[in-house]
C-alpha positions in Angstrom: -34.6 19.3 22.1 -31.9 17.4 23.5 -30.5 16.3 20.3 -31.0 19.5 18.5 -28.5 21.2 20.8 -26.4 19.1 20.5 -26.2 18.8 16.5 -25.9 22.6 16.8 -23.0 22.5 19.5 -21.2 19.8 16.6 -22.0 22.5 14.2 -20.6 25.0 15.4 -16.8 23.1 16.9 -17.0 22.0 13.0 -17.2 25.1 11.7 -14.3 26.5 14.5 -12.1 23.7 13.0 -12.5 24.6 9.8 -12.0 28.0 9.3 -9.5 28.6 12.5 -8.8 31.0 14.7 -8.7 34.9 13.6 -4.9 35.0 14.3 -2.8 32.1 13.8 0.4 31.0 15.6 -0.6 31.8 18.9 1.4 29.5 21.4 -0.1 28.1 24.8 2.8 26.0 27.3 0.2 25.1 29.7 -3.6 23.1 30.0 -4.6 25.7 32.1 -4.1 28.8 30.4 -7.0 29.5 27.3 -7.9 32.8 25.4 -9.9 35.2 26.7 -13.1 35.8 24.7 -13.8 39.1 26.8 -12.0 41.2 24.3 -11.9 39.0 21.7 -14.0 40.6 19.0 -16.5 41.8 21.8 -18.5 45.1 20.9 -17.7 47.4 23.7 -20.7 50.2 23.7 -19.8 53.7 25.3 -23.4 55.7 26.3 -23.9 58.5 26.2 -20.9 59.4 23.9 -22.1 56.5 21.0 -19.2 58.0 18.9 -16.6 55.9 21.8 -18.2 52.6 21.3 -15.8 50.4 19.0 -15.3 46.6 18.0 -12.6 45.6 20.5 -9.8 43.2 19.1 -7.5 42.3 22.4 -5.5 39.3 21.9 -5.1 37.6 25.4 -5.3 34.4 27.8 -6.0 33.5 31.2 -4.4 31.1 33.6 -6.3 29.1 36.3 -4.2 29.4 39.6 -4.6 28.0 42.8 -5.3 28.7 46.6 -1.3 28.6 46.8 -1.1 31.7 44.9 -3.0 33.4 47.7 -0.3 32.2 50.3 2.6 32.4 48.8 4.9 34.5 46.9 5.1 33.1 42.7 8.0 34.6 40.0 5.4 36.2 37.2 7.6 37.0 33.7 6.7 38.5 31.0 9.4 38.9 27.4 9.0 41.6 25.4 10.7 41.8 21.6 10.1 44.4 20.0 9.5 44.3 16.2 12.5 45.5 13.2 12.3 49.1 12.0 9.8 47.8 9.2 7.5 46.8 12.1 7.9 42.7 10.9 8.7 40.5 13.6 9.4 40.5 17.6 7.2 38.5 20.0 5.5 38.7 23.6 5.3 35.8 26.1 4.4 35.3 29.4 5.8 32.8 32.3 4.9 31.5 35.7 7.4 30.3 38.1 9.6 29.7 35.1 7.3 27.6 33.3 5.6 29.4 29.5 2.4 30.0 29.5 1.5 31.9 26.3 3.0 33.3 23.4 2.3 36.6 20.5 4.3 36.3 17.5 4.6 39.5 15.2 4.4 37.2 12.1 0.4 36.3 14.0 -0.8 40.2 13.4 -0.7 40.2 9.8 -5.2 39.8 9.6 -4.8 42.9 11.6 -2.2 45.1 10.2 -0.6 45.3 13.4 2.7 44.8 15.2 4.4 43.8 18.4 4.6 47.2 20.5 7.6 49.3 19.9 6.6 52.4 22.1 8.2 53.2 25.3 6.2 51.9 28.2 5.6 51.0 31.9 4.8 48.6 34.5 1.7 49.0 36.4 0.4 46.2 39.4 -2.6 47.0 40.4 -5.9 45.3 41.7 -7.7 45.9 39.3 -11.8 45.6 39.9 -14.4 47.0 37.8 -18.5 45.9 37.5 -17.6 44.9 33.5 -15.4 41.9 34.7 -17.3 39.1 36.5 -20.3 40.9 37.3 -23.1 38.5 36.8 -25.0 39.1 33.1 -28.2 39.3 33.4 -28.9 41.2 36.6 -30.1 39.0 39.0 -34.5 39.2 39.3 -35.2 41.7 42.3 -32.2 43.7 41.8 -31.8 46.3 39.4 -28.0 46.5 39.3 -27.8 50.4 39.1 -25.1 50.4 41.7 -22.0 48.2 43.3 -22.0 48.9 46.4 -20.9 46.0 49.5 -23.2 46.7 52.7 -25.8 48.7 50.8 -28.8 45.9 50.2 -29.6 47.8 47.4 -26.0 47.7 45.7 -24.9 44.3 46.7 -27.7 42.4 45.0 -26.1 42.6 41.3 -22.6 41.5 43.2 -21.2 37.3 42.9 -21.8 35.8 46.2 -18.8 36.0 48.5 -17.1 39.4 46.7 -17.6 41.5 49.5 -16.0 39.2 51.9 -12.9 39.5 49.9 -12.8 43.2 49.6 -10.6 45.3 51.2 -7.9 43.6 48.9 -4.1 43.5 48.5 -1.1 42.1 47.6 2.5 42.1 48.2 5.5 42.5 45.6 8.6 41.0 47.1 10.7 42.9 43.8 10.8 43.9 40.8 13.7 43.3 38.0 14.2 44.2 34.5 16.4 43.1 32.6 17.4 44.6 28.3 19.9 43.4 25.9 23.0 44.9 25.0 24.2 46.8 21.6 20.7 45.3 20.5 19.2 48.8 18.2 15.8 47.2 19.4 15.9 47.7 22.8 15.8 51.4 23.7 15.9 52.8 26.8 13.8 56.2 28.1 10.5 57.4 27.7 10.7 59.2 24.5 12.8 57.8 22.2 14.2 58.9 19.0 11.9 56.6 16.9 9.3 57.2 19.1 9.1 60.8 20.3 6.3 60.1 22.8 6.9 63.7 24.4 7.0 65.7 20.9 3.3 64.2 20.4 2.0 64.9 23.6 3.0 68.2 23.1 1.5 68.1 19.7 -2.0 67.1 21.0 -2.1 69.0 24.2 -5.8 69.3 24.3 -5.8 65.0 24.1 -3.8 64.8 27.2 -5.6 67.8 29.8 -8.4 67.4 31.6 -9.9 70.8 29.9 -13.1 70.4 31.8 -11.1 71.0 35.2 -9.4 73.7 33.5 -6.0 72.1 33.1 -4.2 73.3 30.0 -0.9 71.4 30.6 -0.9 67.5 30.1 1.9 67.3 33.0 0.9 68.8 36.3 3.5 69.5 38.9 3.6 66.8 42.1 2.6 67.8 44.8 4.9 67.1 47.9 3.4 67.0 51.0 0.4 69.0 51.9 -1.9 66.4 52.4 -4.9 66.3 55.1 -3.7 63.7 58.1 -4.7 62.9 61.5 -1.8 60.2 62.7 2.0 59.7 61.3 0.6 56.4 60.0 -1.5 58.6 57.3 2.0 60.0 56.2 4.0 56.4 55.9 6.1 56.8 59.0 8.7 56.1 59.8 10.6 55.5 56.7 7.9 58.2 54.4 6.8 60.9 56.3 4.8 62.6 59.3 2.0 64.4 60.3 2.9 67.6 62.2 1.4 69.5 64.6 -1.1 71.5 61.6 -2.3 68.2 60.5 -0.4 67.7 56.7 2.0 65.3 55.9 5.7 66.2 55.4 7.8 64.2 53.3 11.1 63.0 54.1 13.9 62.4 51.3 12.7 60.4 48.4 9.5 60.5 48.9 6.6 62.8 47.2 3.0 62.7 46.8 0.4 64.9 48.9 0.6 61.6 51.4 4.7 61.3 50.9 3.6 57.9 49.9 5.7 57.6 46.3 8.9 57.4 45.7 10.6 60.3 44.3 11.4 58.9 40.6 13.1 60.9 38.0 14.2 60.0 34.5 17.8 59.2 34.0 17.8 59.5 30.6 15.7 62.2 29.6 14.5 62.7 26.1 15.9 65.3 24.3 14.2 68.8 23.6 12.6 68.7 20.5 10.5 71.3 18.5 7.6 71.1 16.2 9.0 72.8 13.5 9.2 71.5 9.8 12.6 70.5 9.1 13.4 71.7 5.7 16.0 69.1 5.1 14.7 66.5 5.9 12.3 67.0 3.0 12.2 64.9 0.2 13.5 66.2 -3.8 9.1 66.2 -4.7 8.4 67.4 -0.8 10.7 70.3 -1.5 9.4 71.1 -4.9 5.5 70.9 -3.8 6.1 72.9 -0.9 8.1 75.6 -2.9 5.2 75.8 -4.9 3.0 76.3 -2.7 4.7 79.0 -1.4 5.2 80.6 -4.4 1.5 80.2 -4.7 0.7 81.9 -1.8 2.8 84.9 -2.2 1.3 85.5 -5.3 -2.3 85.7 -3.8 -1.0 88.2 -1.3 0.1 90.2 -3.7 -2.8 90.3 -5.8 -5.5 90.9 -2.5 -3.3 93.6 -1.6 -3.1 95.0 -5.4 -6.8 95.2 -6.0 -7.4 96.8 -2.8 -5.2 99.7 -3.2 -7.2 100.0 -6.8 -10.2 100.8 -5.1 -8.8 103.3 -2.7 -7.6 105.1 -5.7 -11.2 105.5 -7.0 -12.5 106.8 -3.6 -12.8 110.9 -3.8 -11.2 112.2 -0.5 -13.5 113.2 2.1 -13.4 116.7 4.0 -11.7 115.8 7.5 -12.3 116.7 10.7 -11.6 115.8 14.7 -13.7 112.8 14.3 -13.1 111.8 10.9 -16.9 112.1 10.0 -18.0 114.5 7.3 -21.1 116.6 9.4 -23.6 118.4 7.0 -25.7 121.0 8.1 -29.5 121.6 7.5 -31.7 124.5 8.2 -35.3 125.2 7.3 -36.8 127.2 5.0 -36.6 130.8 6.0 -38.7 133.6 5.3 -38.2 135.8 2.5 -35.9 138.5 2.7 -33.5 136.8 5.0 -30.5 137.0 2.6 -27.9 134.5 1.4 -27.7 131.4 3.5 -23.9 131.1 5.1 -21.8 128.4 3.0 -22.0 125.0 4.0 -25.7 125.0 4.3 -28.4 123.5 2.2 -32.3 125.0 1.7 -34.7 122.3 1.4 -37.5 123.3 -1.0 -40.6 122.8 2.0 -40.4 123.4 5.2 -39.8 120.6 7.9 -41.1 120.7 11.5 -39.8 117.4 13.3 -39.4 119.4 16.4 -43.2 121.1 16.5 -40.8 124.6 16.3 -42.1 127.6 14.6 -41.3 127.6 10.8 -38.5 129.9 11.0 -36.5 127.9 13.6 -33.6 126.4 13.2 -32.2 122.4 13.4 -29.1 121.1 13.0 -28.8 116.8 12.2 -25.8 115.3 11.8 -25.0 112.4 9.4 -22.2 110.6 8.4 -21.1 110.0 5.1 -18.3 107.0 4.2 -17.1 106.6 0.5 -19.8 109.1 -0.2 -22.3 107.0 0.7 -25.3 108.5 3.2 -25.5 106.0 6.4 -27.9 105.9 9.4 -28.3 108.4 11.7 -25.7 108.4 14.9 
């Protein structure tokens, strides 16, 4: 058994040899940093919504560290280049404490049809913990891993031994810098930029970016600044944040917001300019023109012919008697006895007599109808 594990453990570093790695030119500066297989060509299933599961294809590594890192402050770096205009080139790499660690060439995403990123984007440091990353696979026997919960015996089983003594967790940033190269067309600064209007498509695909379910209708909801339930200044980030007053909600001081007055008060400096969603006509190319003066031409003409045959038929209708209501009433009376004259205009005879009412043959009953393009409807 022994040896047949093994032969298929050669097999299979053969095979990885031989045919290489699904994206070449990938650089590593360090023993301890490898790939990481979780998104590597991992098959991440979505239930209930089956139509959200996709093949994941994440290129990225991970870097042992030490208890040090956990004591002390370390200088994490990360380069960003982005790609040409034709989406060929650029590069991402990652330091720590000066030293490389990995490396993403554009010239690498070619098996892909990818590129290095080119939109507008953002830090974010966070802890980040979820039950998909180093949750133990299978669940453990006894424990049926429908929860993640520390101090609940029924949650905690499915948990690695020791998590919960690390949790509550934090860390501290000591600062943050960025740097971007001058009179360099590649390096763009705002949020929306003029190759990439990030606001014009958001605005674009409204319904993509609102929580519809909670009945928001706007992507971008309005901060809320102070308001928020507290109990001590503390809750509020005093002294420098905010307070609690006397009613028990935080109040903000100056450049502070949130419902907690616990973020700082940021605002674009360069703002992207207004932009609407309209077709620009000139920007349209000599065939783009053409096809679209066609098809205007097209439509017109459609119109025009809808419109024509339907004043045909109105022609053809005879015009009906008018009154208040528009509805053409005709009156019917029995059969009356012989000798009772000419019946007034506008009344029919019907050749037997009718009884609907269980009245005497002689009596009268009036029914309305309505008649449209001389056609005999329903009763109303």
């Amino acid at each position: 058994m022994y040896l047949v594990f093994t032969v298929y453990c050669i097999l299979i570093v053969i095979t990885y040899l031989y045919q290489g790695k699904w994206y070449k030119g990938l650089e590593y500066g360090s023993n301890n940093t490898q790939l990481n297989p979780f998104f590597y060509g991992v098959l991440l299933e979505h239930t209930p919504k089956k139509t959200m599961t996709y093949q994941s294809d994440a290129i990225s590594a991970n870097t042992h560290i030490t208890k040090d890192f956990f004591q002390h402050h370390h200088k994490y770096r990360v380069e960003w280049e982005p790609p040409h205009a034709d989406g060929k080139g650029g590069y991402l790499k990652w330091y720590l404490d000066g030293k490389f660690l990995y490396g993403i060439k554009g010239d690498s995403l070619g098996l892909s049809k990818t590129e290095i990123p080119s939109e507008p984007m953002y830090l974010l440091m966070n802890t980040a913990v979820a039950s998909s990353w180093g949750f133990p696979k299978p669940c453990p026997s006894g424990c049926n891993c429908k929860c993640y919960e520390c101090g609940n015996p029924e949650c905690s089983c499915g948990l690695p031994d020791g998590f919960c003594e690390n949790l509550p967790a934090s860390f501290e940033i000591d600062y943050v810098r960025a740097y971007q190269a001058k009179s360099d067309s590649k390096h763009v600064l705002g949020c929306s930029t003029k190759a990439r209007p990030t606001a014009k498509y958001i605005m674009g695909h409204k319904k993509d970016y609102s929580n519809t379910e909670a009945g928001q209708k706007e992507p971008l909801q309005p901060i809320q600044r102070g308001g928020g339930y507290c109990t001590k200044n503390k809750d509020c980030g005093h002294p420098s944040k905010g307070s609690c007053s006397d009613g028990k909600y935080c109040i903000c001081e100056a450049n502070f917001t949130g419902p907690m007055c616990l973020s700082h008060a940021a605002f674009d400096d360069n703002p992207p300019q207004a932009e609407d969603l309209e077709v620009d006509m000139l920007n349209l190319t000599p065939s783009g023109s053409a096809m679209f003066g066609f098809a205007a031409l097209a439509f017109i003409v459609f119109v025009g012919m809808v419109v024509y045959k339907k004043r045909r038929q109105v022609d053809g209708y005879d015009q009906l008697p008018s009154n208040a209501n528009g509805i053409v009433r005709v009156m019917q009376q029995q059969q009356r006895p012989q000798g009772a004259g000419n019946m007034p205009q506008g009344y029919q005879q019907q050749t037997a007599a009718y009884n609907p009412m269980g009245a005497t043959a002689d009596a009268q009953k009036t029914v309305t109808y309505c008649m449209i393009d001389n056609r005999l409807l329903d009763d109303q």
